[in-house]
C-alpha positions in Angstrom: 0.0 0.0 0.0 3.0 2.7 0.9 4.2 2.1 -2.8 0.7 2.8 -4.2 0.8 6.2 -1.8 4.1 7.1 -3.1 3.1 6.1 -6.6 -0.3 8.8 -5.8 2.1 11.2 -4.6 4.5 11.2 -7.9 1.9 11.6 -10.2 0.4 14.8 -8.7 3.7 16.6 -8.6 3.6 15.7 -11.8 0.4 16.7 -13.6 1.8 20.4 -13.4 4.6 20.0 -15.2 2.4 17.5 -18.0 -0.3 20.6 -18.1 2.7 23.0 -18.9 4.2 20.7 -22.0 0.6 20.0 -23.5 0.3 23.6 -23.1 3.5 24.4 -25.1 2.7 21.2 -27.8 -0.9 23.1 -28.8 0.8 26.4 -29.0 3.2 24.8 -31.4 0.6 23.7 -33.5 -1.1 26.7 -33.3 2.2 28.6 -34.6 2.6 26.1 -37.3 -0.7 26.0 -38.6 -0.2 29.8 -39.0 2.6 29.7 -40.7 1.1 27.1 -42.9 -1.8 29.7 -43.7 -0.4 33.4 -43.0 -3.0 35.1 -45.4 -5.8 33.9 -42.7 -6.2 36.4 -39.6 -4.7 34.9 -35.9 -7.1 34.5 -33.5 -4.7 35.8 -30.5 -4.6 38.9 -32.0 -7.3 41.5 -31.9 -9.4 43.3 -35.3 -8.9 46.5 -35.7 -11.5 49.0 -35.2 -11.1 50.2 -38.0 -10.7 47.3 -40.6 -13.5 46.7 -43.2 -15.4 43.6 -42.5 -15.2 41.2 -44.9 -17.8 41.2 -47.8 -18.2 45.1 -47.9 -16.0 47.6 -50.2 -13.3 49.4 -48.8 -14.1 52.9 -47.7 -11.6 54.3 -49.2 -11.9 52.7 -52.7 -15.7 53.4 -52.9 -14.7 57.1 -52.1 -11.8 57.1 -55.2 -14.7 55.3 -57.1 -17.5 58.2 -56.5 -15.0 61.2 -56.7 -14.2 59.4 -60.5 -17.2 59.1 -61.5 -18.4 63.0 -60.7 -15.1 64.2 -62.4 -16.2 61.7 -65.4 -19.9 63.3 -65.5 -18.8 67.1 -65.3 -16.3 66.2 -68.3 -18.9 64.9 -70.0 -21.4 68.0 -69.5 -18.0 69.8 -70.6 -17.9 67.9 -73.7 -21.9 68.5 -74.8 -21.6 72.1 -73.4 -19.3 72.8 -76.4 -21.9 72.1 -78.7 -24.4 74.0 -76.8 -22.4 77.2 -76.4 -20.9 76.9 -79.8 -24.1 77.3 -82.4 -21.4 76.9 -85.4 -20.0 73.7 -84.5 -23.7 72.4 -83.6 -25.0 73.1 -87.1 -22.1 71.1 -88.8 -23.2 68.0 -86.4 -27.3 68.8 -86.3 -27.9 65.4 -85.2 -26.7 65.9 -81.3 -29.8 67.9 -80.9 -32.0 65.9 -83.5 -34.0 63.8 -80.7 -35.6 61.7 -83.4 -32.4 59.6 -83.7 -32.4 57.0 -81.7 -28.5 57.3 -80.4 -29.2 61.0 -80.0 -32.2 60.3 -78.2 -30.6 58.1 -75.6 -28.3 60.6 -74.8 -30.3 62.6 -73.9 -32.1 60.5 -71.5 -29.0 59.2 -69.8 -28.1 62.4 -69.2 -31.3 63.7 -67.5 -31.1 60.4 -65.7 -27.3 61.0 -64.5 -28.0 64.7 -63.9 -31.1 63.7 -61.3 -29.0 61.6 -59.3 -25.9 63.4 -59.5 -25.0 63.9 -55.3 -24.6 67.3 -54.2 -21.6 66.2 -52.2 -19.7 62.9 -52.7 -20.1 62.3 -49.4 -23.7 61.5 -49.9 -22.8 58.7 -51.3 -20.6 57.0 -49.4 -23.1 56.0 -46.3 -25.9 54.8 -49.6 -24.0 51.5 -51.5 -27.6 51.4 -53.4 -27.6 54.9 -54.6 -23.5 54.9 -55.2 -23.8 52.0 -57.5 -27.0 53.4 -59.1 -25.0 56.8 -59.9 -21.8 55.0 -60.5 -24.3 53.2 -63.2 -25.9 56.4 -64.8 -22.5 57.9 -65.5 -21.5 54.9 -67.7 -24.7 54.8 -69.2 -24.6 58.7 -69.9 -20.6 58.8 -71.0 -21.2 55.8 -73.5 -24.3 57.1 -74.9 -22.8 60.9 -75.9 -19.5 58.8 -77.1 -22.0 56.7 -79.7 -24.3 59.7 -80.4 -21.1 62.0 -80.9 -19.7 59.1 -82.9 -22.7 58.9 -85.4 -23.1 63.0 -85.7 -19.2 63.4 -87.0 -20.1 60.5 -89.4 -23.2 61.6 -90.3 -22.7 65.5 -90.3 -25.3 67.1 -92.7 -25.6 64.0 -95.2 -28.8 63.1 -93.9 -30.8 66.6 -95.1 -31.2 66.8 -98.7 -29.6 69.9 -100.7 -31.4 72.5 -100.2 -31.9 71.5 -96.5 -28.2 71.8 -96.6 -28.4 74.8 -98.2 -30.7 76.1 -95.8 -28.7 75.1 -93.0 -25.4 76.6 -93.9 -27.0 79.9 -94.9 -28.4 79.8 -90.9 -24.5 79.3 -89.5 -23.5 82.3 -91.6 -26.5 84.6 -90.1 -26.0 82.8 -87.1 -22.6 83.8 -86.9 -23.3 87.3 -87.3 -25.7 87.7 -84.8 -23.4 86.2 -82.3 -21.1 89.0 -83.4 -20.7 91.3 -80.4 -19.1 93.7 -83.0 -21.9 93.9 -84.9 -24.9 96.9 -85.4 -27.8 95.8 -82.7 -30.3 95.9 -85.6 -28.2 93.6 -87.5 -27.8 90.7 -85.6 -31.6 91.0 -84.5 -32.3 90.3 -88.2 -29.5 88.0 -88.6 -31.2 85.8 -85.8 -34.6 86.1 -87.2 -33.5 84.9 -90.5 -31.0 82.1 -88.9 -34.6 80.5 -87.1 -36.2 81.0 -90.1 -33.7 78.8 -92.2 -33.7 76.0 -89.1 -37.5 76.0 -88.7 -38.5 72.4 -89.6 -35.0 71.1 -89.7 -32.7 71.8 -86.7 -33.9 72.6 -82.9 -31.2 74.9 -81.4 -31.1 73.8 -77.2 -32.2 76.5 -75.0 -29.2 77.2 -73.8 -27.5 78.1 -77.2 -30.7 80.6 -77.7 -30.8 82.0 -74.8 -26.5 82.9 -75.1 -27.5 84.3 -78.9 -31.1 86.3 -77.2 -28.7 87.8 -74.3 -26.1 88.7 -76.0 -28.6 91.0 -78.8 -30.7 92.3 -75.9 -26.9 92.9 -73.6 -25.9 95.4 -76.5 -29.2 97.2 -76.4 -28.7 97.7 -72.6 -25.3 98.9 -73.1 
């Protein structure tokens, strides 16, 4: 019986030291199966606050993304507001305002539909992924659509009006020009005008915006 005691006695000294080297074996495992598979987080060490769960875009790149895609719309208003403003260059491509094309027609709807959900900061976006992506979405629809409609009005030019529409037309630019003289008589370009809408009635709408520049400029000189 005093052996068995003794025995007893041994083996709870020794459970310590056992509890200590299982301890250090699954710690060693541990390492190794990290080192085995570095890409995947450790468990022993805390997250981040601020670390991006996974799943969700980065912050960061979602912000790049929407600050793009405003620089990419307002250099694509840019590009269409050089027709607008610039009646000469609009007459020798009629078909960017000729809504009855199809390609021309599009364009114009993707840009209404870019310019209503256009943020008025960026940072609007960024706590909406729904209305982000939708934007982000509009832009690309809008920037391809003025590319193809662009595209088909360089190729196209006047070749779809007949000759005397043609005729018609380039008589307009020339009056058209003059009235947007600033160096011309007031009475002058008044008639010029009237004559240039004249020439374009039936064939060509000028936008708004390229009448209203012509109509302030005539009336501006008649202040002054």
């Amino acid at each position: 019986m005093g052996i068995v005691f003794r025995l007893a006695e041994l083996l709870l000294m020794l459970l310590p030291v056992i509890g200590v080297v299982m301890a250090g074996v699954g710690m060693w495992r541990r390492t190794q199966q990290q080192q085995e598979r570095p890409d995947e987080p450790r468990l022993d060490q805390p997250r981040p606050d601020h670390a991006a769960p996974r799943g969700t875009p980065n912050v960061a790149a979602l912000w790049r993304m929407i600050t793009r895609t405003i620089d990419e719309h307002s250099r694509t208003d840019t590009r269409w507001l050089e027709y607008e403003l610039d009646v000469e260059r609009l007459l020798d491509f009629p078909l960017m305002t000729d809504t009855r094309a199809p390609l021309t027609a599009a364009f114009h709807k993707a840009k209404l539909r870019a310019d209503l959900m256009r943020p008025a900061r960026a940072e609007d976006l960024l706590d909406d992924r729904v209305a982000a992506a939708q934007y982000l979405a509009a832009v690309e629809e809008y920037t391809t659509a003025f590319d193809a409609a662009e595209t088909e009005a360089i190729r196209t030019r006047r070749n779809d009006f007949s000759a005397e529409a043609q005729q018609r037309i380039a008589r307009a630019r020339s009056l058209l020009s003059v009235a947007s003289d600033s160096g011309a008589a007031q009475p002058e370009r008044e008639q010029a005008y009237t004559l240039a809408c004249k020439e374009l009635d039936g064939l060509v709408v000028l936008p708004a915006a390229t009448r209203n520049g012509i109509e302030r400029g005539i009336a501006g000189q008649l202040d002054g």
